[in-house]
C-alpha positions as CSV (number, residue, x, y, z in Angstrom):
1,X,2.3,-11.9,19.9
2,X,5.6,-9.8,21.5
3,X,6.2,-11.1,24.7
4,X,7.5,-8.9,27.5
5,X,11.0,-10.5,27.8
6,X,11.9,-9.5,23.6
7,X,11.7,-5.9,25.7
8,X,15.3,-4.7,25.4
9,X,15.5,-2.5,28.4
10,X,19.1,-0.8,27.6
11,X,18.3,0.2,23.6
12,X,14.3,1.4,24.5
13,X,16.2,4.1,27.2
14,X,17.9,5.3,24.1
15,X,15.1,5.5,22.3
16,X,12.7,7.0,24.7
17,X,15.4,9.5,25.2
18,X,15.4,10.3,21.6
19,X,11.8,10.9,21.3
20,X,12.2,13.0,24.2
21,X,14.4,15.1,22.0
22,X,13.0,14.8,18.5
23,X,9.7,15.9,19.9
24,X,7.9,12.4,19.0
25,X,4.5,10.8,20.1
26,X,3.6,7.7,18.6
27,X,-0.2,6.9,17.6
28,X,-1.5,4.2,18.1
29,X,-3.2,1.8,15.6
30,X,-6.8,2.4,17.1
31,X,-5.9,6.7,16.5
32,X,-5.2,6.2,12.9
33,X,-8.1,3.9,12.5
34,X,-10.3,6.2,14.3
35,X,-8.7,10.0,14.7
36,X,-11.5,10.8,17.1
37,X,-9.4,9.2,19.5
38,X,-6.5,11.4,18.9
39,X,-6.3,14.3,21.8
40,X,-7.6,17.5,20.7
41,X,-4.4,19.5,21.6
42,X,-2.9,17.5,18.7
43,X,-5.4,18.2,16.2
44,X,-5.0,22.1,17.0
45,X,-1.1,21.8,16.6
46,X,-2.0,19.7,13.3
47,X,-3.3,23.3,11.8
48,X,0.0,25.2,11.6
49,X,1.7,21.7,10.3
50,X,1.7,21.1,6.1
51,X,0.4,17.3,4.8
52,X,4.8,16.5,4.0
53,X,6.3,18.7,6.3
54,X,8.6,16.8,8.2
55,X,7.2,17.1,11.2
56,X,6.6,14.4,13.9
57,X,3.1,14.9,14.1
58,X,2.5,13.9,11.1
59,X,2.2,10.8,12.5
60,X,-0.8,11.1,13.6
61,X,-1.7,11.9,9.9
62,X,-1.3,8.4,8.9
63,X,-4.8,7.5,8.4
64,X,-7.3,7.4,5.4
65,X,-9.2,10.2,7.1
66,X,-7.2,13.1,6.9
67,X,-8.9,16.2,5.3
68,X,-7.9,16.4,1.6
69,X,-5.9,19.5,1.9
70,X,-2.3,20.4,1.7
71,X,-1.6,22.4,4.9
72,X,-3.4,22.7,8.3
73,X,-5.8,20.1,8.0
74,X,-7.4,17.9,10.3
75,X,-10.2,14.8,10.1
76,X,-12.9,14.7,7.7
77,X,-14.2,11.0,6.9
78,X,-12.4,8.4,4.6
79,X,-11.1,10.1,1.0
80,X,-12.5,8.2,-1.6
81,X,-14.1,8.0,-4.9
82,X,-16.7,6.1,-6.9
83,X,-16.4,4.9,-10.0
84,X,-19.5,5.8,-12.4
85,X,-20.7,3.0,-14.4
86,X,-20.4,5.0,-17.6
87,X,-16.7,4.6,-17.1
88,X,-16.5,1.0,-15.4
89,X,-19.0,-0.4,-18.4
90,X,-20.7,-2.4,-15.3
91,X,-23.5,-2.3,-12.8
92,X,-21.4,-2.4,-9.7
93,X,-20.4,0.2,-7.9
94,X,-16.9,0.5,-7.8
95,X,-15.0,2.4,-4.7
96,X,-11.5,3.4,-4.5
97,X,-10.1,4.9,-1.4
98,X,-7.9,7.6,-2.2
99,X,-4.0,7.4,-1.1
100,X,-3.1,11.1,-2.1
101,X,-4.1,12.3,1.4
102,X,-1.1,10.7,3.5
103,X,1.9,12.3,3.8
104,X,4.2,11.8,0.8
105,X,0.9,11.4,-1.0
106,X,0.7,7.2,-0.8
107,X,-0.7,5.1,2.0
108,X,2.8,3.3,2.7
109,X,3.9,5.8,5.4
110,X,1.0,2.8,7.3
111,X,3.2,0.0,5.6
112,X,6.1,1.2,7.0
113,X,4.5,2.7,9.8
114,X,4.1,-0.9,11.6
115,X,7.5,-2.7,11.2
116,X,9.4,0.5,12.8
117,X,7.1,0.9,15.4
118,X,7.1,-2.3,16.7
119,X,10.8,-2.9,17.1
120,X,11.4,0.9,18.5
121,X,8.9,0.4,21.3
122,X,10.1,-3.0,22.3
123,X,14.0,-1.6,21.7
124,X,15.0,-4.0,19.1
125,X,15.8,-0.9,16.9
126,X,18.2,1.6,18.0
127,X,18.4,4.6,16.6
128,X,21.3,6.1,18.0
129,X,23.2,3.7,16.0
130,X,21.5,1.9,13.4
131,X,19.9,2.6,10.3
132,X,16.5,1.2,8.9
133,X,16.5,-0.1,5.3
134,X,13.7,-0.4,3.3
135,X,13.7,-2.6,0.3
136,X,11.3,-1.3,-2.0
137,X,10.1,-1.0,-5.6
138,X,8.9,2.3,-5.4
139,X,6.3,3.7,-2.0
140,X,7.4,1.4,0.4
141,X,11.0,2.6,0.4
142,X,9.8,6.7,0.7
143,X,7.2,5.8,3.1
144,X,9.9,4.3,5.0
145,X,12.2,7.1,5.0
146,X,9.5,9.5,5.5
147,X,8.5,7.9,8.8
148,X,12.1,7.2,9.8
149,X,12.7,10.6,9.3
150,X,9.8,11.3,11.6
151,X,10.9,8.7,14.0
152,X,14.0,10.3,14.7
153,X,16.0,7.4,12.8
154,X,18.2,7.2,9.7
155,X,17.0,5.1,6.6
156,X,18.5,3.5,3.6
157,X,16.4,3.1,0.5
158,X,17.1,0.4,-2.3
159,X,14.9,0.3,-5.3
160,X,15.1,-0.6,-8.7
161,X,17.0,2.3,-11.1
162,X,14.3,2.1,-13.7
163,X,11.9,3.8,-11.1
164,X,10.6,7.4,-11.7
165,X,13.0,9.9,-11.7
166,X,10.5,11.9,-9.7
167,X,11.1,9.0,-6.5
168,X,14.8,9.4,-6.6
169,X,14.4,12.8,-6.2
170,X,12.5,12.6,-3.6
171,X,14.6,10.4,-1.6
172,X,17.8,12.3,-1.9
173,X,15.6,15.6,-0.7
174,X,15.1,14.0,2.5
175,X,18.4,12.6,3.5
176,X,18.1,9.2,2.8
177,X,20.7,7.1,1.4
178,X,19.6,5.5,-1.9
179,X,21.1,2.4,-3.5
180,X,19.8,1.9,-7.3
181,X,19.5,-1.7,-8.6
182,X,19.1,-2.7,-11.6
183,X,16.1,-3.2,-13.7
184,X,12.4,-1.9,-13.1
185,X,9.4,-2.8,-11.2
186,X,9.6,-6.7,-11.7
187,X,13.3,-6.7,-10.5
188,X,12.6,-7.9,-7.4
189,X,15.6,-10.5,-6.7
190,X,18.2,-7.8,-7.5
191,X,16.7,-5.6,-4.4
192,X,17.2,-8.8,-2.5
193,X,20.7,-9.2,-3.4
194,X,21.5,-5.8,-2.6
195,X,20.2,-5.1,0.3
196,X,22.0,-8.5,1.5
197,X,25.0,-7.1,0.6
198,X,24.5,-4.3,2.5
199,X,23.4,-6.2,5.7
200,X,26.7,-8.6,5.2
201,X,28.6,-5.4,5.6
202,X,27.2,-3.7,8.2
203,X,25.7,-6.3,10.4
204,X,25.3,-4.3,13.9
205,X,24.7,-0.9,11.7
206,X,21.7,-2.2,9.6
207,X,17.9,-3.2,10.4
208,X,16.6,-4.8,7.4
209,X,12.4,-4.1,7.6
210,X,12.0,-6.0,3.9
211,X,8.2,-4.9,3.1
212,X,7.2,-8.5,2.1
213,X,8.5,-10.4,5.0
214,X,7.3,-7.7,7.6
215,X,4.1,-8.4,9.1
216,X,3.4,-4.8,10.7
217,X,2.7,-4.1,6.9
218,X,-0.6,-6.6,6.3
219,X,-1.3,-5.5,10.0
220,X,-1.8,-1.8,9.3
221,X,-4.0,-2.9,6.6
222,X,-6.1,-4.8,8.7
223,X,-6.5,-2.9,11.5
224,X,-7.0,0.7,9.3
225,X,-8.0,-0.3,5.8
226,X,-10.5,-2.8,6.2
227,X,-12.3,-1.3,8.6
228,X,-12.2,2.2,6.3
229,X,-13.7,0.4,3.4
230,X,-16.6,-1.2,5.6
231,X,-16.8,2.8,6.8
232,X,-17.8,3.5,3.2
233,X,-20.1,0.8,2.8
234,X,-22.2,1.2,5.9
235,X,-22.1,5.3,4.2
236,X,-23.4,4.1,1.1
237,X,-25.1,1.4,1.2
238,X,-28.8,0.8,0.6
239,X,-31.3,-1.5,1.7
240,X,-30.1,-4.9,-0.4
241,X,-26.7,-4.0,-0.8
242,X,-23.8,-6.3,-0.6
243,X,-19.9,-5.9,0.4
244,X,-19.2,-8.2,-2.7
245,X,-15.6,-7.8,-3.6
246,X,-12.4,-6.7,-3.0
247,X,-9.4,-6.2,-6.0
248,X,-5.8,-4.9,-5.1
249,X,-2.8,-6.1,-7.2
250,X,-0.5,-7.8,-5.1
251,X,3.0,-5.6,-4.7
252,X,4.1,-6.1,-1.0
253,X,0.6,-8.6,-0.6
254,X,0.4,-5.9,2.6
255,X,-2.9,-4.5,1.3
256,X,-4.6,-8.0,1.1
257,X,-4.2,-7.5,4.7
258,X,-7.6,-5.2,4.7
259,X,-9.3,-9.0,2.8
260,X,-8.8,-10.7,6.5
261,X,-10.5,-8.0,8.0
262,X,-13.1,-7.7,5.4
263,X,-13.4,-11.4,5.2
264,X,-14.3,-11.6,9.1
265,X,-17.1,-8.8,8.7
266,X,-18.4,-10.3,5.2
267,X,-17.6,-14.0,5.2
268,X,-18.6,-14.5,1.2
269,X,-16.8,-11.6,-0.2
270,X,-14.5,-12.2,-3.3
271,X,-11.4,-11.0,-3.0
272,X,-8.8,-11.1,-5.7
273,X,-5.2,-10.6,-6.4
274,X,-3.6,-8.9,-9.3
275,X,-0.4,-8.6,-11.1
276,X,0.9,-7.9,-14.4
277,X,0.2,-9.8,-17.6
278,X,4.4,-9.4,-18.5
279,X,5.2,-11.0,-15.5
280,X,2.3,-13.9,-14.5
281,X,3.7,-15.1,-11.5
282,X,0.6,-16.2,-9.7
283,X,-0.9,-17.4,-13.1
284,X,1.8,-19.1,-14.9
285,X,5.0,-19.0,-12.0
286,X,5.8,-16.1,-14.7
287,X,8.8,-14.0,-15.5
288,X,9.3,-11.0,-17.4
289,X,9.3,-7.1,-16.6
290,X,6.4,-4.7,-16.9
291,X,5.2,-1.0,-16.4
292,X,2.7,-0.9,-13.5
293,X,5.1,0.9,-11.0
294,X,3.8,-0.4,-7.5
295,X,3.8,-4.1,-7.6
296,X,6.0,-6.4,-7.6
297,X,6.3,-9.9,-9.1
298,X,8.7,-12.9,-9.6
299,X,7.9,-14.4,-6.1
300,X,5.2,-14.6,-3.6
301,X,5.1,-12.3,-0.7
302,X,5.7,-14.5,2.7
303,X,3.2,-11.7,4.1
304,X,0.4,-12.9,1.6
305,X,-2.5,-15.2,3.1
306,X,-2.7,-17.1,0.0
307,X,-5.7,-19.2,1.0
308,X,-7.9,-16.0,1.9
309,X,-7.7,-15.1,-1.8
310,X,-10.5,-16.0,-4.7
311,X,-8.9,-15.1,-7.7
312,X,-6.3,-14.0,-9.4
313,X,-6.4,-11.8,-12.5
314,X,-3.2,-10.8,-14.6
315,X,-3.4,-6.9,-16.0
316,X,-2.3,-5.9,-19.0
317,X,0.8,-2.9,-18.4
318,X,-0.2,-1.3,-22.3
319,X,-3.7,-0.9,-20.7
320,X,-2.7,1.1,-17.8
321,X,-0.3,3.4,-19.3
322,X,-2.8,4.2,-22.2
323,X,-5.2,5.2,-19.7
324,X,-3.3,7.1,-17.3
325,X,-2.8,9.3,-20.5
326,X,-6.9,9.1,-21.4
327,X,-6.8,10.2,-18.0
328,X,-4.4,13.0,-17.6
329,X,-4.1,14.7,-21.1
330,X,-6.0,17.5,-21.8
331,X,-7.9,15.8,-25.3
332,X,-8.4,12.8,-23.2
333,X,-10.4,15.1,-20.1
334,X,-12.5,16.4,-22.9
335,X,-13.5,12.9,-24.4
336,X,-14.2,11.8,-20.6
337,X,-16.5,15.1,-19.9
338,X,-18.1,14.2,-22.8
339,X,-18.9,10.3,-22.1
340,X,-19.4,11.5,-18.6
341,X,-21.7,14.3,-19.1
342,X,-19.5,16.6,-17.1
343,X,-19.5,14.7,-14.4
344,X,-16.9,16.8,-12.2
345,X,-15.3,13.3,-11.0
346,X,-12.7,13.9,-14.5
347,X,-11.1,16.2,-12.9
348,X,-10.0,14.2,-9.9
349,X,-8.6,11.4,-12.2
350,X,-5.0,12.6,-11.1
351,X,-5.4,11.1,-8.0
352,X,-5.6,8.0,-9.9
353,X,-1.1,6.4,-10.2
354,X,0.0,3.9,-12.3
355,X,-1.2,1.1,-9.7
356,X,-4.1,2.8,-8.9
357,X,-5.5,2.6,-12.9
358,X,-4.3,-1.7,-12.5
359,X,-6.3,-1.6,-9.2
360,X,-9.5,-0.4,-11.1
361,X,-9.6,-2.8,-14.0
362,X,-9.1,-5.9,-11.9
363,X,-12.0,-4.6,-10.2
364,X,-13.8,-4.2,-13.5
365,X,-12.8,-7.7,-14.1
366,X,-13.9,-9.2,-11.4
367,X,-17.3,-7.1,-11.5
368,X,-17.8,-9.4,-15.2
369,X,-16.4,-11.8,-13.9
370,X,-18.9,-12.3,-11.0
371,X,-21.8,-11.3,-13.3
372,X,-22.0,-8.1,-10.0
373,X,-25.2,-5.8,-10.3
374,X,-26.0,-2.7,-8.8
375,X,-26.4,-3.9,-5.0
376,X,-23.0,-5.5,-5.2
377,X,-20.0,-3.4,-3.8
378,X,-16.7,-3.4,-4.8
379,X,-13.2,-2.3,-3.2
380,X,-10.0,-1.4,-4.5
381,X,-7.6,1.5,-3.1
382,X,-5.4,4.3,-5.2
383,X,-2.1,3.6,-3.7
384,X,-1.0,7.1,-4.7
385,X,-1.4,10.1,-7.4
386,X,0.0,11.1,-10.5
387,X,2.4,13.3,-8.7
388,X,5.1,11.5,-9.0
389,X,4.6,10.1,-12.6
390,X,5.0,13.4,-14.8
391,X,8.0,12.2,-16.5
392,X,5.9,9.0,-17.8
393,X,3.2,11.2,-19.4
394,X,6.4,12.9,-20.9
395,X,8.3,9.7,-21.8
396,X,4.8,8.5,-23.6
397,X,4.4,11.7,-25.5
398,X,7.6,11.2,-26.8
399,X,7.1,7.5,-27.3
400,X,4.1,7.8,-29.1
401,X,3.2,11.6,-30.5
402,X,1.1,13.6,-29.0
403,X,-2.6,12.7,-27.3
404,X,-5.6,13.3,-29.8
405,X,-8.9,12.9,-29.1
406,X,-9.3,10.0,-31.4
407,X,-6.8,8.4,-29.5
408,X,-8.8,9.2,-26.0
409,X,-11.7,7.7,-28.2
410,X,-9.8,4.6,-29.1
411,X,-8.4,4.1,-25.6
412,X,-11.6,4.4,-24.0
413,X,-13.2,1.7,-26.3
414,X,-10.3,-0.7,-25.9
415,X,-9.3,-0.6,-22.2
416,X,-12.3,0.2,-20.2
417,X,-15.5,-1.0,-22.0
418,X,-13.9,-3.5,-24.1
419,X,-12.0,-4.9,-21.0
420,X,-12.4,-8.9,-20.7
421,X,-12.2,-11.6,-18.5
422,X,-9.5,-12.9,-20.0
423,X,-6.3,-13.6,-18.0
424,X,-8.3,-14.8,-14.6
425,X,-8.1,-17.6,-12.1
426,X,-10.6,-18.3,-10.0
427,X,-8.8,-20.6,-7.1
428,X,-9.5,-23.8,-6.8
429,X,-7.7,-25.6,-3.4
430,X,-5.0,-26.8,-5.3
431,X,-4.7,-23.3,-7.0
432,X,-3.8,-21.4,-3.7
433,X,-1.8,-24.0,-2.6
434,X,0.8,-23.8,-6.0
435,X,0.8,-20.4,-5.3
436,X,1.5,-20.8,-1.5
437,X,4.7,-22.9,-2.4
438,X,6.2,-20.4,-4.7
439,X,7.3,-18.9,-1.5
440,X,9.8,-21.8,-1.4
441,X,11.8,-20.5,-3.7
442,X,12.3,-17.5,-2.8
443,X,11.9,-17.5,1.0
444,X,13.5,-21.1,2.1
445,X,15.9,-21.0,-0.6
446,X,17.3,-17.8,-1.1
447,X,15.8,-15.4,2.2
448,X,16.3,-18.4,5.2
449,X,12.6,-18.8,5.9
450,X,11.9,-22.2,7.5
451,X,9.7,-25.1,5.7
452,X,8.0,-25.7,9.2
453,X,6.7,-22.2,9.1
454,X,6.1,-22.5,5.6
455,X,3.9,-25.3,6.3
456,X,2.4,-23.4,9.3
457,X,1.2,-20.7,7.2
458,X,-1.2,-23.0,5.1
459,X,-2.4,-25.8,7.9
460,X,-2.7,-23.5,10.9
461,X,-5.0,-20.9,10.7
462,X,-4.7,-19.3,13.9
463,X,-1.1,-18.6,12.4
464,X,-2.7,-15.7,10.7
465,X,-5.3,-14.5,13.4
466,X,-2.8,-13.9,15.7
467,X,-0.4,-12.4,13.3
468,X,-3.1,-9.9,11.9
469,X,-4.6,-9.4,16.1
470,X,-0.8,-8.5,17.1
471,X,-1.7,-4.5,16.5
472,X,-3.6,-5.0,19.9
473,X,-0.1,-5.5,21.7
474,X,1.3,-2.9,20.0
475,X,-0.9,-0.9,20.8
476,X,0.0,-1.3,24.3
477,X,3.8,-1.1,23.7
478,X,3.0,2.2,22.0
479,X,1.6,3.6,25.2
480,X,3.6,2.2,27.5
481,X,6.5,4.4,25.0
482,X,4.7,7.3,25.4
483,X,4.8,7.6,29.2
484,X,7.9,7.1,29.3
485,X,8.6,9.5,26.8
486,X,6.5,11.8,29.1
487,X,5.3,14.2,26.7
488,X,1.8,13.2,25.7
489,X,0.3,14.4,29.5
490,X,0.7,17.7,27.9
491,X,-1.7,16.7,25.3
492,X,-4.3,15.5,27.5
């Protein structure tokens, strides 16, 4: 819980008087799960504001709710999709809740949303003077500048130089200023490193909000995506019906956060944890490097709840960059309208990204896994679209020819009805608890994590009860802001 004496009086003056300025209200958690809450005279100002604009009501757009339009939209119900069995190859019925809807087009503007928030309202972030840095492979770091931007702060992104072009571009359109390290997606350490080297040199100037160490990440999850997928279920559900399982590869861990909730509302839910097969951490304590932009690997989150997890389940990178082609290429539509009778569903597969395709076939896996049937529910999310991943469709043309329908056909066979169970754990005890002490290495060795809250992490549960329950205070902080700020009695 934040106390009231970690309130820095001097810096939240600054800070209130910024938001004064910059035109900024701050929702709160219980808005963005529930934009009914939200005052009306927001929602009308939301109409003449686009889904990216930089514009600091946009923040009130961080929610899965937003209507699935690029300008002027409001609240419409939780974007998501179904998978149809004739894709999946199983009985289950697979959801996805769609990420394309939030500003910047991924759900990470919530990620980042939290760990800013929480220090600006208490004034342990000032920013007339100091810059937020996000260390990221990928979302995290432009959902971070996004909402700094927003926030009326100044943000530093570092992420791995192997990253889409398309992200880098991006960044620099917004004014943030971007460090690239090297390596790709699985080059976690050397984002680390950097952004140490950073904070060395500009101690005072620099507020490090790392997304695997920041609990307002997992938080936001809890507190708006759980309760968004139990939305859907209680939509969809029929008499019999079960909230059976939850998939999300790990990245950040911060999504796992919505398994806590989902685990208090549904106590025997499955929830598993993926990653990719080039880099096993979870399975084997792994290396390597892989192509599944979005997740992260070579070390264990110290955000991840390790012993609220089932299974985890290793995904093959070749799978998912075949299929985002089957996918996105015009022979492999057809083949799809084809096995899918026209369902009009192929035509929405770009709001499927790289992650997103990972996120579905753990969910298949665990569906076979489970032996799931018709009544049995499953949840995964689409971190984001194929917007930003046009030059991988190119770089694959180019790697391997152009896309043929035999190919779609091939594809199909191989990666979504042929997928296995092979390349899953499910956790015993002793399981999560190898797992849990891979955070040693990075977090006590290398980040200067303590082994007593190590070891409170996996005896004490209430450790994460009261971590995941802290958006309650928050929530508080965040009003207490406003009125000072003085601008949201215009709004009511």
């Amino acid at each position: 819980m934040i106390e009231k004496e970690k309130v820095n009086e001097q810096v939240l003056e600054r800070t209130v008087k910024r938001a004064r300025e910059r035109n900024i209200i701050i929702p709160t958690y219980e808005e963005m799960r529930d934009p009914s809450k939200i005052p009306d005279k927001i929602k009308e100002e939301l109409k003449s504001i686009g889904l990216w604009d930089l514009h600091p009501r946009n923040l009130f757009r961080i929610t899965w709710k937003n209507e699935p339009v690029k300008s002027g939209g409001r609240f419409d119900g939780v974007n998501y999709i179904e998978i149809p069995p004739e894709l999946s190859g199983v009985k289950a019925r697979i959801f996805v809740l769609i990420g394309k809807f939030f500003p910047t087009g991924a759900h990470k503007v919530g990620a980042t949303f939290g760990p800013l928030v929480e220090k600006l309202t208490r004034g342990a972030f000032d920013p007339t003077t100091q810059k937020a840095l996000w260390p990221s492979t990928g979302n995290y770091c432009r959902g971070g500048a996004y909402d700094s931007n927003l926030l009326g702060c100044k943000s530093i992104a570092v992420l791995p130089e192997g990253m889409s072009k398309e992200r880098f571009e991006w960044l620099e359109s917004i004014g943030a200023e971007v460090y690239a390290t090297p390596g790709t997606e699985s080059n976690v350490k050397e984002v680390f490193d950097k952004t140490k080297e950073l904070k060395a040199k500009y101690p005072e100037e620099i507020v490090v909000l790392n997304q695997f160490e920041e609990f307002g990440n997992p938080t936001w999850h809890y507190t708006v995506t759980g309760p968004a997928m139990e939305e859907v279920f209680e939509k969809e559900k029929k008499q019999g019906d079960k909230l059976s399982a939850l998939f999300l590869t790990q990245g950040s861990a911060g999504t796992l956060g919505s398994g806590n909730y989902l685990r208090n509302k549904f106590p025997k839910i499955k929830i598993g944890a993926g990653e990719a097969l080039q880099c096993p951490t979870m399975l084997y304590n792994g290396y390597g490097a892989h192509r599944i932009e979005g997740i992260g690997d070579k070390h264990i989150p110290w955000i991840m709840d390790v012993k609220n997890l089932d299974m985890a389940i290793a995904i093959d990178d070749e799978a998912t960059m075949h299929l985002i082609r089957l996918f996105n290429e015009e022979n492999g539509k057809m083949y799809l309208k084809k096995v899918l009778k026209g369902n009009p569903l192929v035509d929405r597969f770009d709001l499927l990204g790289i992650s997103s395709i990972a996120n579905i076939l753990g969910s298949i896996k665990m569906a076979k896994y489970y032996e799931l049937t018709e009544n049995d529910f499953v949840f995964t999310v689409s971190t984001d679209s194929m917007e930003l991943y046009q030059s991988r469709i190119q770089e694959l043309r180019e790697q391997y020819g152009e896309y043929a329908e035999m190919d779609a056909g091939k594809d199909f066979e191989r990666y979504l009805t042929g997928i296995s169970v092979d390349w899953v754990l499910e956790m015993s005890h002793w399981d999560k608890k190898r797992i849990h002490n891979l955070k040693y290495f990075t977090w006590i060795e290398q980040q200067g994590k303590t082994i007593e809250e190590l070891n409170t992490q996996w005896f004490d549960n209430n450790y994460w009860v009261e971590k995941f329950e802290s958006y309650k205070k928050w929530d508080e902080l965040i009003k207490e802001f406003n009125e000072r700020v003085g601008l949201i009695k215009n709004y009511r």
